[in-house]
C-alpha positions in Angstrom: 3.2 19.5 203.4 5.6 17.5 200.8 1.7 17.3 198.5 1.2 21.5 199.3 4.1 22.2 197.7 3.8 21.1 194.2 0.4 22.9 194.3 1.5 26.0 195.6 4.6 25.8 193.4 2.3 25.7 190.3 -0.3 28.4 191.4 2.7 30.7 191.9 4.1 30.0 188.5 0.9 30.6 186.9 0.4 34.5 187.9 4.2 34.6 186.9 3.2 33.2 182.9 0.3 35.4 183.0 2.6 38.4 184.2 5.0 37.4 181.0 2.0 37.1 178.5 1.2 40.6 179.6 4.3 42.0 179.3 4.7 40.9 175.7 1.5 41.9 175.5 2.0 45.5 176.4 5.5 45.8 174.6 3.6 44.7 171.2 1.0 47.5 172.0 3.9 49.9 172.5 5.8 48.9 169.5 2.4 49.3 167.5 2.2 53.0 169.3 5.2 54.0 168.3 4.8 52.3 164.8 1.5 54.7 164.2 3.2 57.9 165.8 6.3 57.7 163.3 4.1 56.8 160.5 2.4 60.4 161.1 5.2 62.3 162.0 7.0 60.9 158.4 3.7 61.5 156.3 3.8 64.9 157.8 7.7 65.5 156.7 7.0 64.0 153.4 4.2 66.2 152.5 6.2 69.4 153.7 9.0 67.9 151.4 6.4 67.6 148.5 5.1 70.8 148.9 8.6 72.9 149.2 9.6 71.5 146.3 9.9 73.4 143.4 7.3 73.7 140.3 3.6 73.9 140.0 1.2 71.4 139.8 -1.0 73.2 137.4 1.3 74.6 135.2 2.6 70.8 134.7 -1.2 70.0 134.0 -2.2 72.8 132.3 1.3 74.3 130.4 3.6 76.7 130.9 1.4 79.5 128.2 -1.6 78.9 131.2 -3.0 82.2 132.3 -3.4 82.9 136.0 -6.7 83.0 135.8 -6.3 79.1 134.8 -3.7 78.4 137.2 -5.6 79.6 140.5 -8.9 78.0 138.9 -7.2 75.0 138.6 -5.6 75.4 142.5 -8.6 76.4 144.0 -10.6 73.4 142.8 -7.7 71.1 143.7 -7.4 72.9 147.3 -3.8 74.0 146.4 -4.7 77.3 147.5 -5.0 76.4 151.1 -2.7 76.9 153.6 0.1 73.8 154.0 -1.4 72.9 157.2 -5.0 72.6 156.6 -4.0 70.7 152.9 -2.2 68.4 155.3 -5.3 67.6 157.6 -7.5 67.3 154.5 -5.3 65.2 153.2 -5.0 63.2 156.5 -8.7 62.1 157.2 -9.0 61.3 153.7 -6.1 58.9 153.7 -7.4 57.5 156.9 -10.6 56.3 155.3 -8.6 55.1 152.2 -9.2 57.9 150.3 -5.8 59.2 148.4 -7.3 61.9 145.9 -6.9 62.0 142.4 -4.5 62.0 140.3 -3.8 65.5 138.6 -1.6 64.7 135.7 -0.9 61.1 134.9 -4.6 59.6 134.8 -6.3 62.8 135.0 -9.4 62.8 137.6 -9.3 59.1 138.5 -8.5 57.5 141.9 -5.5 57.4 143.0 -6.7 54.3 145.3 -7.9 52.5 142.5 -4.8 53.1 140.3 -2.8 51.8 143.4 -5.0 48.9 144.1 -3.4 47.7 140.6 -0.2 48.7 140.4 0.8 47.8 144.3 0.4 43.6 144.1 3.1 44.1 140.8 5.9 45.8 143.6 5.0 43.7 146.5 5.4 40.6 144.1 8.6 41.8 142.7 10.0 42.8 146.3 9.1 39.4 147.5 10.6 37.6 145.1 14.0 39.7 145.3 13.5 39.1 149.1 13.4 35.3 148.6 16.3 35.6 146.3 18.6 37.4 148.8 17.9 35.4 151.9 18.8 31.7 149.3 21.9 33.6 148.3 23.0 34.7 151.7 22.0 31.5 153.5 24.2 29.3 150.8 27.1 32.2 150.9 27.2 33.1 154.7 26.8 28.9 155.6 29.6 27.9 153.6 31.8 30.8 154.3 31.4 30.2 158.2 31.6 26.3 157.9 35.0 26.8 156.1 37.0 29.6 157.7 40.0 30.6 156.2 39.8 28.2 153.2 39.2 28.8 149.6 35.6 28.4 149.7 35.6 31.0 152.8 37.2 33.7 150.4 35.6 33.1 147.3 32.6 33.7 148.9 33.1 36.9 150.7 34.8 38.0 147.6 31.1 37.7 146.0 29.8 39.6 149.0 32.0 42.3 149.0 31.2 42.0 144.8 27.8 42.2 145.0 27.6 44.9 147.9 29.7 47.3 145.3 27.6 46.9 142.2 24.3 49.3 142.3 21.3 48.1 141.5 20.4 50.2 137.9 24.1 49.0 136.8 23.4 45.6 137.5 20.3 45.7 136.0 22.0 46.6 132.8 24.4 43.9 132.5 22.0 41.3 133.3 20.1 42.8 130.4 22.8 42.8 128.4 24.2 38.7 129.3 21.1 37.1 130.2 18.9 39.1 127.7 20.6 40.1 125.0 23.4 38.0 124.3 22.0 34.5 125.9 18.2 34.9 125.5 17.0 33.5 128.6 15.0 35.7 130.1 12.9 38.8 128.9 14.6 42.2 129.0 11.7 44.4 129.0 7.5 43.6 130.7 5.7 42.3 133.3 3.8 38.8 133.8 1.3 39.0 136.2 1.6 36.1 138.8 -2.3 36.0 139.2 -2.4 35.1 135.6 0.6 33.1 134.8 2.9 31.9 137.9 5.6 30.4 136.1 5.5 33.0 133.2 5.8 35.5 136.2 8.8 34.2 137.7 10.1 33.7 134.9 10.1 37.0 133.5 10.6 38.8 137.2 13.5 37.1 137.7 16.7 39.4 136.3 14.8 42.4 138.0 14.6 40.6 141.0 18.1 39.2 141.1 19.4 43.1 140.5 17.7 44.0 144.2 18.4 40.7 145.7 22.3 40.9 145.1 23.4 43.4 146.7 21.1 43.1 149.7 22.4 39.2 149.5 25.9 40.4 149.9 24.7 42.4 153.0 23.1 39.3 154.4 25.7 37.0 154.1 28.8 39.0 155.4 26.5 39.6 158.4 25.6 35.8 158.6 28.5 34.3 158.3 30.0 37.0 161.2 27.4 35.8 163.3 27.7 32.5 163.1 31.2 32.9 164.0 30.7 34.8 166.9 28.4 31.9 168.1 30.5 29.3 167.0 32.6 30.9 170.0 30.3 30.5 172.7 30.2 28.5 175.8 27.5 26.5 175.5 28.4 25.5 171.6 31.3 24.1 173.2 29.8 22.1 175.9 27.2 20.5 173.5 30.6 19.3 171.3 32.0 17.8 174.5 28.6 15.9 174.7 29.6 14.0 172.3 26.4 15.9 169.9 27.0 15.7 166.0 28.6 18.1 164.4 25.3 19.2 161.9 23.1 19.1 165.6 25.0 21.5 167.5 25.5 23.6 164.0 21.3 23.7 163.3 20.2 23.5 167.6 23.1 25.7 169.1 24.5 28.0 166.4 22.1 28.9 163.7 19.0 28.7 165.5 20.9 31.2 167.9 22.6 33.5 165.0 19.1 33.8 163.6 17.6 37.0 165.4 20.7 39.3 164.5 20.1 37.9 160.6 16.4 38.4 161.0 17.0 41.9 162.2 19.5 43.2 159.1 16.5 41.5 156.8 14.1 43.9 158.5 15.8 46.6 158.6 16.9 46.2 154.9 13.6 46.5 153.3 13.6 50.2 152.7 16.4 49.3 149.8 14.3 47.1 148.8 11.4 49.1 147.9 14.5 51.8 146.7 15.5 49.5 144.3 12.3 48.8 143.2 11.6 52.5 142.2 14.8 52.1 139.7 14.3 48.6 138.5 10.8 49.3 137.7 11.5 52.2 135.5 14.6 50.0 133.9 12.2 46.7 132.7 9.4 48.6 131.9 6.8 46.8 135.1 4.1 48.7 135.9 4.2 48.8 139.7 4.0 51.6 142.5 7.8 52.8 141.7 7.4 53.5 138.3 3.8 55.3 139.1 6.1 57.2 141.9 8.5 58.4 139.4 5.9 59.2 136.6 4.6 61.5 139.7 7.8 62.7 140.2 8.5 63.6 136.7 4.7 64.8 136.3 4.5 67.1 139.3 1.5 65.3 140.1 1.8 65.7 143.7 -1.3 62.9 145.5 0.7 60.5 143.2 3.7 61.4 144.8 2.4 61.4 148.2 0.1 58.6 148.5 3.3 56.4 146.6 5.8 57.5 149.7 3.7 57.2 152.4 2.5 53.5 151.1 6.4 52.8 151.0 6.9 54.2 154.4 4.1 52.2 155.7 5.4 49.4 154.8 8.4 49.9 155.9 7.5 50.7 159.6 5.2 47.5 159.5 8.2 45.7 158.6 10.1 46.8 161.2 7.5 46.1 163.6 6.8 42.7 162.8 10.8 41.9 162.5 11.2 43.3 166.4 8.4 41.2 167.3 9.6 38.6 166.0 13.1 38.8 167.4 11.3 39.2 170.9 9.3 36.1 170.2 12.4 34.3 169.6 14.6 35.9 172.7 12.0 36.0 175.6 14.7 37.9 177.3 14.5 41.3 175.0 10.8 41.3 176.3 11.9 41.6 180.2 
């Protein structure tokens, strides 16, 4: 019986592991449900938005001395004449086989897929890099200011968070222009390096537009970091493993950072949309031709696909984002997948 056990033991705890696998299994399936439903549901809202807004696509195209005749010539072969609802579904099944349109005003009669196939590595380089930025400000910032509570070092730093949380991104952009441009020289105030071509050249020249995004979403990061990590610093089990005798950088890396992780993983996640907001402003400001500055030019253009197929990429990847970050935080806490 004492030999049964062990055996039975295991064969019940295997069904259980399986049971577990399939529950993270079916809460990734739901999370990628819900993921696709609000991607349609937003595409839907941002077309209505695009097409209540005011102007006219052809008389941006055409001019403002275009006859009618022109203008519904120009609608009808464009499909502007169709009710909202069936433009939509057009639209739809296109996108879905990768198909955006054309463009109408900025590159007149070309893909808009191919034009974003170019411009969209640019903004997810750029968005990256400010990404990496923010997380090696926040980690140095919110580390230090936890480690040494209610000392200098603990106020200088939040004073730089609370610093760079009130400075907007455009405004910053300008007086890094002005300082690290214009008065010092070290960087370039005004292009684009492409990475593919020149890595170093790239980050090099990305970097003051990166550092505007990355600041103010580092100052978000840290405050929340170093709030977190003294919450944990609080807990039970943090203080049994110092009665153990465990060194001090041990328990800090096994019991209270790896544990403060999934609440800083989630504020990264859920701070990508300003991300790709600041992008659409930095862009235009240093002159790189990625996927905000085409969204803007489409703005400014009336050219409506452009305008369109640029949101809904950005909501897209947004709502992947997302995704991915509450996966991972379920990855890391088995318990939120119960």
């Amino acid at each position: 019986m004492s030999q049964s056990d062990p055996v039975s033991g295991g064969s019940r705890s295997l069904p259980a592991r399986e049971r577990a696998g399939y529950r993270r299994l079916m809460l990734l399936g739901g999370k990628l449900l819900s993921a696709l439903v609000l991607l349609l549901v937003g595409s839907l809202v941002v077309f209505l938005t695009i097409q209540a807004a005011p102007g006219s696509a052809a008389l941006s195209v055409l001019g403002e001395q275009a006859t009618p005749e022109a203008v519904a010539a120009f609608e009808r072969r464009h499909g502007l004449d169709q009710p909202v609802l069936v433009q939509y579904l057009a639209w739809l099944g296109n996108a879905l086989r990768g198909d955006f349109g054309v463009s109408l005003s900025i590159a007149s009669g070309q893909q808009i897929s191919s034009l974003m196939a170019s411009k969209l590595p640019t903004t997810l380089f750029l968005g990256a890099y400010a990404l990496v930025l923010a997380i090696a400000i926040s980690l140095v910032l919110g580390i230090y200011a936890a480690r040494h509570r209610g000392k200098t070092g603990d106020t200088v730093a939040t004073s730089i968070s609370v610093l760079g949380i009130s400075m907007p991104d455009f405004w910053l952009s300008y007086v890094l222009i002005f300082f690290f441009g214009l008065s010092l020289g070290w960087f370039p105030t005004y292009g684009y390096v492409s990475p593919f071509v020149d890595l170093p050249g790239a980050l090099h020249a990305g970097f003051l537009p990166a550092l505007a995004i990355a600041a103010p979403m580092a100052a978000v990061f840290s405050r929340t970091l170093r709030a977190v990590l003294l919450e944990t610093m609080t807990r039970p089990y943090v203080t049994a493993a110092r009665s153990f005798g465990l060194k001090p950088r041990f328990v800090f890396v096994h019991f209270i950072f790896r544990n403060a992780l999934i609440p800083y993983l989630t504020i990264i996640g859920l701070q990508i949309r300003y991300i790709l907001g600041g992008v659409v402003v930095v862009e235009r400001i240093f002159g790189i031709p990625g996927m905000g500055s085409f969204m803007v030019d489409g703005a400014f253009l009336r050219d409506l696909p452009v305008l369109l197929a640029c949101t809904v990429t950005f909501l897209a990847i947004v709502v992947l984002v997302n995704t991915l970050t509450d996966a991972l935080c379920s990855f890391l806490d088995p318990r939120r997948s119960r």
